[in-house]
N, C-alpha and C positions, 0 to 999 in steps of 0.2 A: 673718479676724483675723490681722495680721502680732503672731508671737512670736519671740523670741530662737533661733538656730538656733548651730548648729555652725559651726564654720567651717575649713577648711584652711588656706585662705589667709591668715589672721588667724595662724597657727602660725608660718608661716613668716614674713612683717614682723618678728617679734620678735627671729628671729635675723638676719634681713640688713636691716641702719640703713640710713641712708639716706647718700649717702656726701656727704663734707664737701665743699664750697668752698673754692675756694683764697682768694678775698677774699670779703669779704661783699659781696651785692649785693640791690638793693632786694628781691628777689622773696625772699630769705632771712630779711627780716623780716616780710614777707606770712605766711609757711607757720604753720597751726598746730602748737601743740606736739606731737613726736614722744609722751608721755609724758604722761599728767595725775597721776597719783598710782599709791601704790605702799604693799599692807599688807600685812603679815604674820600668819599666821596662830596663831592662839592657841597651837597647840602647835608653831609653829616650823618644820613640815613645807611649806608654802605659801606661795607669794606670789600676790597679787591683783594685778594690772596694769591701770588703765584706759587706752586708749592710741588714737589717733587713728585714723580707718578713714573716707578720702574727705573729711574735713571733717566729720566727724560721731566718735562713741565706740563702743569696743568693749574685753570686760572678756575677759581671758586668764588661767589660771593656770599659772603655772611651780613644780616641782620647787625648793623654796630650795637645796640643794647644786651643784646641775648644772646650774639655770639652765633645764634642757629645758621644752619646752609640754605641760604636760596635756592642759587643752579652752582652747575659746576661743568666746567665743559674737559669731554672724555680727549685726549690728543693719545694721535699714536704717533709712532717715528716719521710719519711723512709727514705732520700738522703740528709742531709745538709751540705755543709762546714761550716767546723769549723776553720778550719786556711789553710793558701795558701803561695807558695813558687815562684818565676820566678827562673825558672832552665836555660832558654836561652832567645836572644830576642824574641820567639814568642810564649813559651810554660811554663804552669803554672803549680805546683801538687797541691793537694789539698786534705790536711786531712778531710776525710769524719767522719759526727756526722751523726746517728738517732736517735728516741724516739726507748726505748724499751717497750713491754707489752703496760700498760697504764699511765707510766711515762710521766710528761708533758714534762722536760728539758729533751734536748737531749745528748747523750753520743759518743764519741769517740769511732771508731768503730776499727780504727789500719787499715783501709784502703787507699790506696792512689788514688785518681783519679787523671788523664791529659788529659789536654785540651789545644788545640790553643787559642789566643787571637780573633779568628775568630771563633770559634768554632767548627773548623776541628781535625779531628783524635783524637775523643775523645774515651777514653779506664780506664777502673778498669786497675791501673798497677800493686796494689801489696793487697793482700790479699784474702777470700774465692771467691770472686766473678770473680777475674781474673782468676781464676784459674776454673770456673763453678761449686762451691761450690752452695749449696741451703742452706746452716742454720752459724750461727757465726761462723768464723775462731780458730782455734788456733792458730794463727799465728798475730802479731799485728805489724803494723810497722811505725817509726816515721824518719823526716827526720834528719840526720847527719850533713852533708856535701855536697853542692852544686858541687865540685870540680871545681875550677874556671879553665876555658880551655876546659873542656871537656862540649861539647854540648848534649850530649848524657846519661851521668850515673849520678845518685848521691847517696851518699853513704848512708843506712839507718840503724836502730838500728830494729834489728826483734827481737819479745820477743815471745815465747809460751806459750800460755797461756795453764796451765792446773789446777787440782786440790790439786798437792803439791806446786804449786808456784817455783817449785825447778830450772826448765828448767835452762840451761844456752840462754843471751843475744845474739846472734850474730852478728857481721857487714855484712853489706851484701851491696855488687854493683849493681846499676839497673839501668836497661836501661827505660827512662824515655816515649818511644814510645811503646815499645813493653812486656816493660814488666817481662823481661828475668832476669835472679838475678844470681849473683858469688862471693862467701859466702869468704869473707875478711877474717876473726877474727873473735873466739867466745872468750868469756867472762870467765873466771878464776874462778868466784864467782856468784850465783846467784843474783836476782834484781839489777842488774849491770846499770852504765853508761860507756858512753867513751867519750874520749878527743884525737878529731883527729888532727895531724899536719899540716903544708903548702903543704904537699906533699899528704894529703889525705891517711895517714898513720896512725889507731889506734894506739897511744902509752900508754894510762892510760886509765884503767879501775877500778871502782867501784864497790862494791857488799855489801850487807847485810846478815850475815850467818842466822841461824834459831834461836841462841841467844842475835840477834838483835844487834850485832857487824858490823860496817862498816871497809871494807880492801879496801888499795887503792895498787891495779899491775902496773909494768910500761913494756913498751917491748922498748927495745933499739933503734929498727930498724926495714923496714918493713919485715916479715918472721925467726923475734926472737918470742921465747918465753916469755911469762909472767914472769915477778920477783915479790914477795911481796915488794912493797915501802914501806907502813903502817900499821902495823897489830896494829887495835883497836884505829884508829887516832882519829874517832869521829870527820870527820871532819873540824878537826883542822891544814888541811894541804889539800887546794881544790884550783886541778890545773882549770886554766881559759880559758889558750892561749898559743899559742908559740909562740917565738919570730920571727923575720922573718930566721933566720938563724937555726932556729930549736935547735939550742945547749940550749937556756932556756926557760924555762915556767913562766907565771907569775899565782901567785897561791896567795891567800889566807890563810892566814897563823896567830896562836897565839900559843906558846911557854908556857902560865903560864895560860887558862883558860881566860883572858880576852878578850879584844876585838880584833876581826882580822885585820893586817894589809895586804895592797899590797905590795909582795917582789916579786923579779925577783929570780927564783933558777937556776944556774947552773947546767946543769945534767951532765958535764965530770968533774965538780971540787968539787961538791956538796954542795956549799956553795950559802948563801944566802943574798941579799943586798932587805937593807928596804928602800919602797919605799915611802909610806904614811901610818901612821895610827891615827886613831883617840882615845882616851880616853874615850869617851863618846859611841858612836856605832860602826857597823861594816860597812864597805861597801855594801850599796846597787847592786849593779853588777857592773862593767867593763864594761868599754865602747872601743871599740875595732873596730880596719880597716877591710877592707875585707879580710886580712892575719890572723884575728887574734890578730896583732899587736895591745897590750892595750895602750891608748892612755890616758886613764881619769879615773876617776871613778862617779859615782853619790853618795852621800853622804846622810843621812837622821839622823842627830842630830835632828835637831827641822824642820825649812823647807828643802826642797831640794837643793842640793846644789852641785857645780860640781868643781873636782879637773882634771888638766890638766896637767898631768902628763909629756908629751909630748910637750910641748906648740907649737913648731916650724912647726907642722905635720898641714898639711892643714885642716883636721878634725875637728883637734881640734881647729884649728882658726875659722873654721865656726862653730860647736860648740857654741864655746864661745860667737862667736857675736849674734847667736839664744839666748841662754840662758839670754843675755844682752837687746836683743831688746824686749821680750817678759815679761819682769818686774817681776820679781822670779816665773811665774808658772815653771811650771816641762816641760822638753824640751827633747823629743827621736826621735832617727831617724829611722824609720822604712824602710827607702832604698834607695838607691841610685843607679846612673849611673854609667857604668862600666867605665867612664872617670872621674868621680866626680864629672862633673857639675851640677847633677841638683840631690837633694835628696828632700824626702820624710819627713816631721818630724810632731807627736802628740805633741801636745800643749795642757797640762791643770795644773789646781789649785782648791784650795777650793770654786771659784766662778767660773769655767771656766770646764764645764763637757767633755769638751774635743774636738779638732779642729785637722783638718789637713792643711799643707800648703805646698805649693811646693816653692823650696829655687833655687834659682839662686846661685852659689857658687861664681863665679865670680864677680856677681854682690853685693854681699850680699843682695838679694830682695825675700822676701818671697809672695809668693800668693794663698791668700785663696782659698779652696779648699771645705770642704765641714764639716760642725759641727754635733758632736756626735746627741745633743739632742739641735735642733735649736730653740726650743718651750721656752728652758732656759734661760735667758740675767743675765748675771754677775752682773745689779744694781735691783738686785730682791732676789737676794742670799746672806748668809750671810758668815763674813768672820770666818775664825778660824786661832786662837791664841793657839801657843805652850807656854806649862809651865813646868816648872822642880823640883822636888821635892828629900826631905832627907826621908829615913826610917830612926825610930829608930836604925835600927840595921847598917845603915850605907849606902845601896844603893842607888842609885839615877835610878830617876823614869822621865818619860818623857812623856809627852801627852796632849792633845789640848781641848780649847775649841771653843764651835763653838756658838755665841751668835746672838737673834734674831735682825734685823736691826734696830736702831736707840734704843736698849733697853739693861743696863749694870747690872744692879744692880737688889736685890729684886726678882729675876726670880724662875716661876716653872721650875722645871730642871731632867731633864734627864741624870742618870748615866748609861752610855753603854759599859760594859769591851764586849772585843774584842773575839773571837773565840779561839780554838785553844786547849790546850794556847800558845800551844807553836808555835804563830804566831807574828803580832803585827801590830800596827796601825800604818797609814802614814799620814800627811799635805796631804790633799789634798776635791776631790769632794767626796762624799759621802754622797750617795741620803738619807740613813735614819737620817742621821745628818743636811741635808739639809731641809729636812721635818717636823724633830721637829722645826726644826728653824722657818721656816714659820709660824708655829701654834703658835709661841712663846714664845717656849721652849729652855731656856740654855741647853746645850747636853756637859757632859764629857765626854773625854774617855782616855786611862791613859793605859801606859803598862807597865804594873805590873810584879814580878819578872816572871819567869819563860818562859815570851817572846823571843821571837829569834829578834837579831839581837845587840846584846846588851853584846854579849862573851857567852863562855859557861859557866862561873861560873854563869854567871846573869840565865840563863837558868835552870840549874841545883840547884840554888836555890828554885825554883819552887817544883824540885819532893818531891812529897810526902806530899807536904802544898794546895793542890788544894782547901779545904777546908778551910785552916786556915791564912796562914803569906799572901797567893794571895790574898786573901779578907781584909785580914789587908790593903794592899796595895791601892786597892778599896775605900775603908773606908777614907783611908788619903787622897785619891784624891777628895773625898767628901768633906772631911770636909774644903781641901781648898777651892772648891768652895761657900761656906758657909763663909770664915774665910777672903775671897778676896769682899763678897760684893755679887759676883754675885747670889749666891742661896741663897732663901727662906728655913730656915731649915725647915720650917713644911711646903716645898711642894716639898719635892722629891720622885721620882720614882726611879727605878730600871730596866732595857729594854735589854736583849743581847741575840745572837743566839748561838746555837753548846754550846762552854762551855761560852758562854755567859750568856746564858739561865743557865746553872747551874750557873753560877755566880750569877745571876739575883735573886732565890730561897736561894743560901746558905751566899749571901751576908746577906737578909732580915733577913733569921734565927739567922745569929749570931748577928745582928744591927738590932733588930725590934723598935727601937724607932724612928731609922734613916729613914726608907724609910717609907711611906705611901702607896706603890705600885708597885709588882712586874712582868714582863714580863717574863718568859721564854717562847724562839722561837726554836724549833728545839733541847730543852737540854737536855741533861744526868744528871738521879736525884737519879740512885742507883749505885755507882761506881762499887760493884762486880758484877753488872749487865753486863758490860763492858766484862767480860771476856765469858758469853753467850748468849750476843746477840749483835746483829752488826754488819759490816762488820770488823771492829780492829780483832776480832776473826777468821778471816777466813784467815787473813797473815800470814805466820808461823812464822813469827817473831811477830807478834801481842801481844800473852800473855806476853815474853820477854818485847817489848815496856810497857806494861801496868806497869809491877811487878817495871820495871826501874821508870817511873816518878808516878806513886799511889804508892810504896810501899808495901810491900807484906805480913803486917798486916792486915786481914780480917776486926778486931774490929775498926782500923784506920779511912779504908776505911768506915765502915758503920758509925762510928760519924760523916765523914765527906760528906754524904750523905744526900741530902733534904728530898726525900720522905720517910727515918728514922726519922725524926726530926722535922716533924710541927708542932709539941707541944709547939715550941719553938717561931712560927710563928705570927707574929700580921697584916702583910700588905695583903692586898684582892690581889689575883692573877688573873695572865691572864693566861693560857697554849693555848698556839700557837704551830702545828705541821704537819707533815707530814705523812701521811699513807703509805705511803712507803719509809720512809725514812731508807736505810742503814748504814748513820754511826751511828744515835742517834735511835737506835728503839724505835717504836711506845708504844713498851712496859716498855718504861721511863715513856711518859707522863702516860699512865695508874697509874703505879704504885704511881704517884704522885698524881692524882685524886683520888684513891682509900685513900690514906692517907690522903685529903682532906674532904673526903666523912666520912670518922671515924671519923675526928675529930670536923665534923662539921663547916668546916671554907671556909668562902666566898671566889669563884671560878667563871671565866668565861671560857668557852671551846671553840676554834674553830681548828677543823681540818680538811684537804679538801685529799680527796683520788687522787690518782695520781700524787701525789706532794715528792718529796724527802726530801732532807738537803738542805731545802732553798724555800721556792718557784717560782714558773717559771712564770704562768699563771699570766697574768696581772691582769685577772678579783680578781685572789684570793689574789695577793700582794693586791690589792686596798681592799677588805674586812678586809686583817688583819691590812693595818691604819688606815681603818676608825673605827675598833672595838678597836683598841688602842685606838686612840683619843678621845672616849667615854670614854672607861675606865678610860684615865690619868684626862680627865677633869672632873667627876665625882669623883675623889680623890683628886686632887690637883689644877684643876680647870686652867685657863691659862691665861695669861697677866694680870691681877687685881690680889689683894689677897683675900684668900679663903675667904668665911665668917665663 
């Protein structure tokens, strides 16, 4: 049984960085982050460091005065943290990831390990292995609720995992030393969440039935029963926090399908007061005290942007002067003291891959602490510029571009729709945008209907068009680049992963005059493929999900299908993928080669085994941009124009 050990060498990384680049060069946006996250401990004496070791995680704690190393725990591929909690001043959990089989990226295992800041009374608390299990759990568990006062327990979310997916969720009490668990609340509805109160009381739970219906329960009190609140909300009513008095929740909330606002709901009067909404998007998350108590919101119209709901709340005045003195990057606080003086906050933007820094609250003085990817400098990077757009048919469309430094106009260019789809892209760092940039390459990227966070109607516009009005949408954000100056029409590509990558193929297909070149990484190129291979199929709500946003015309689906349809095709392809990738199987990209292979139309291949939905391996990210960059430049060529 491999467990977390000690480590030396892990001591010493912390004080000697890694040293910078004089220009950035492709292999500096390969590297993973020096840095994952950074918290401080409840009474101030400690910091928590998760920090990169081989391409995998390892957690350190330092002295917060002097910066020095305490302990540092050694992880190898079968033992990493993946994210970490302080539950008291001296004791930390820590969600454990490994590699499974011969997966590079590592997965969430649902175990919890604890550890002293000294590296005393270390223990598996909750899953197969605390319990002397030899092979994966059925049982997976995440953290809840810290419960403030109690030194001892914290509240977790157990799920079992089995082959119907059906299990109900439960709450479950543990004790953070030993181990021990005393089953709170189960869950109403399967693939359930909760929403615990001030008191450490489950009161709303979440579920998804197997027709792909989300219900929202609520229980009164602690040792009531479940009541249905929303049967078939969609969503459209998602509580966040309670208030400190527990009598209201601040929820999330839209009425007519568009965009969400924050309202406070009364739960004895049941009535609701608005608190902010936008026209344009939804709330990015709530920003909230250690009660709970929501104080602000983060905003993402075009850059980031913070509503202070609250303004009088100390938070939110240190907040605000963060947000202020760091000149619009993006500003979170990742933790604080249990007196408030001294927090924790990530600092980043489209030129700033991300910092931590410890805040004096009183003083308002922040001090640098330690940078994601130190190898990076902010006047090496380029910036990006949000833009907004009309469809035809009437919606408005949002998204950035990101141009190479000191060069506006005339550019080869790089169109990137985003994953998903039903995701969506934000202002900010982002290494493959940053990359093209370098090489210099304009890069759009543009979230087109069907993205989330934009209301449900903007979303549900989407089902059913994945093929046709999404790629219209694509199309228009093209052509503004093109219509504003900045692109070269006869030097565009095509470049995106997940359903990027079918973007990337079925954009081409329907626009084959437009692009000269297209990427898919990781896509889905036969939609009724989707309902037998994959993992979407193995959710029981899965086919449901499918039939809701592709629609449940067969003939639909395969016109709007790449590897049906490259008869249609004029631009040379790259197929980029993974050999064990479970949400896009591998038997996409086939199927697209093989359609390739018939029709006789110029292809380049690279896929690397071991690699999922996405790659991990640094060596093989660095292969798949240097075979891009070949690619793009032998079609559209870069910084001059073509000849």
């Amino acid at each position: 049984m491999s467990l977390f050990r000690k480590s030396g060498q892990l001591l010493v990384a912390l004080v000697s960085l890694s040293s910078v680049a004089a220009t950035p060069d492709v292999k500096d946006f390969v590297r993973h982050s020096e840095f994952h996250n950074v918290k401080i401990s409840p009474d101030g004496k400690h910091l928590a460091v998760l920090m990169n070791n081989d391409g995998g995680k390892s957690l350190a704690f330092l002295n917060t005065k002097t910066l020095q190393p305490v302990f540092a725990l050694k992880a190898d591929r079968k033992d990493l943290p993946e994210n970490f909690y302080w539950v008291n001043d001296e004791r930390v959990v820590v969600q454990v990831g490994r590699s499974h089989g011969s997966l590079e990226k590592p997965f969430v295992t649902g175990e919890l390990f604890a550890i002293n800041y000294d590296g005393s009374k270390a223990r598996m608390i909750a899953g197969y292995r605390s319990k002397g299990g030899m092979a994966l759990s059925a049982d997976a568990y995440f953290l809840l609720d810290n419960l403030d006062g109690d030194e001892k327990h914290i509240l977790v979310y157990r799920r079992t995992i089995n082959k119907s997916g059906g299990a109900l969720p439960e709450v479950v009490k543990l004790n953070v030393y030993n181990g021990r668990e005393r089953k709170i609340k189960r869950a109403p509805v399967p693939y359930g969440s909760f929403l615990i109160d001030n008191h450490g009381v489950p009161r709303f739970a979440t579920g998804m039935t197997s027709d792909g219906k989300t219900k929202l329960y609520y229980s009164p009190a602690k040792g009531e029963d479940w009541e249905l609140f929303k049967d078939e909300f969609a969503g459209e009513f998602e509580p966040l926090g309670f208030s400190s008095d527990n009598d209201s929740v601040y929820v999330l909330q839209s009425e007519d399908g568009g965009t969400k606002g924050l309202y406070q709901y009364n739960l004895k009067t049941g009535k609701s007061s608005e608190l902010y909404r936008s026209e344009i998007a939804d709330p990015t998350y709530a920003i909230s005290s250690n009660l709970n108590e929501v104080y602000g919101l983060r905003m993402d119209e075009d850059f980031p942007t913070y509503l202070f709901i609250k303004p009088d709340t100390k938070e939110a005045q240190v907040h605000k002067a963060l947000v202020g003195a760091f000149n619009g990057d993006a500003v979170e606080i990742t933790s604080k003291t249990r007196d408030g003086k001294q927090m924790v906050v990530w600092v980043n933007g489209d030129r700033n891959p991300g910092a931590f820094y410890l805040v004096d609250t009183d003083k308002l003085s922040a001090r640098f602490l330690l940078a994601a990817r130190p190898w990076l400098k902010a006047d090496q990077l380029a910036m990006t510029e949000p833009f907004r757009l009309k469809t035809p048919d009437g919606l408005q469309l949002n998204g950035y571009l990101t141009l190479p430094q000191g060069k506006q106009k005339d550019l080869p260019t790089i169109v990137m729709p985003h994953g998903g789809p039903h995701a969506r892209d934000y202002w900010g760092f982002h290494p493959d945008a940053q990359m093209l940039a370098s090489q210099g390459y304009a890069v759009v990227q543009v979230n087109f209907r069907g993205s989330t966070g934009y209301g449900q109607r903007f979303e549900q516009a989407g089902w059913g068009e994945w093929g046709n009005k999404i790629q219209d949408d694509i199309t228009l954000a093209t052509q503004y680049a093109i219509q504003s100056g900045v692109a070269d029409k006869d030097r565009i590509c095509i470049y995106g992963a997940s359903f990027g990558g079918y973007s990337a193929l079925q954009s081409a297909i329907r626009e084959p005059e437009l692009y000269k070149c297209a990427i898919g990484y990781v896509g889905v190129y036969d939609l009724p493929m989707l309902y037998d291979e994959g993992d979407i199929r193995s959710i029981k709500w899965g086919d449901a999900y499918l039939d809701k946003t592709l629609g449940t015309d067969v003939a639909s689906q395969q016109s709007q299908s790449p590897a049906r349809n490259v008869d249609m095709l004029k631009a040379p392809v790259l197929i980029v993928h993974g050999e064990d990738d479970e949400r896009a199987h591998i038997e996409h990209a086939y199927a697209l080669r093989d359609a390739l292979d018939k029709k006789g139309h110029p292809y380049e291949w690279l896929v690397k085994d071991k690699e999922g939905h996405g790659f991990y391996n640094e060596e093989n990210i660095l292969e798949m941009y240097q075979t891009m960059l070949r690619f793009l430049d032998t079609h559209i060529g870069k910084g001059t124009p073509a000849n």
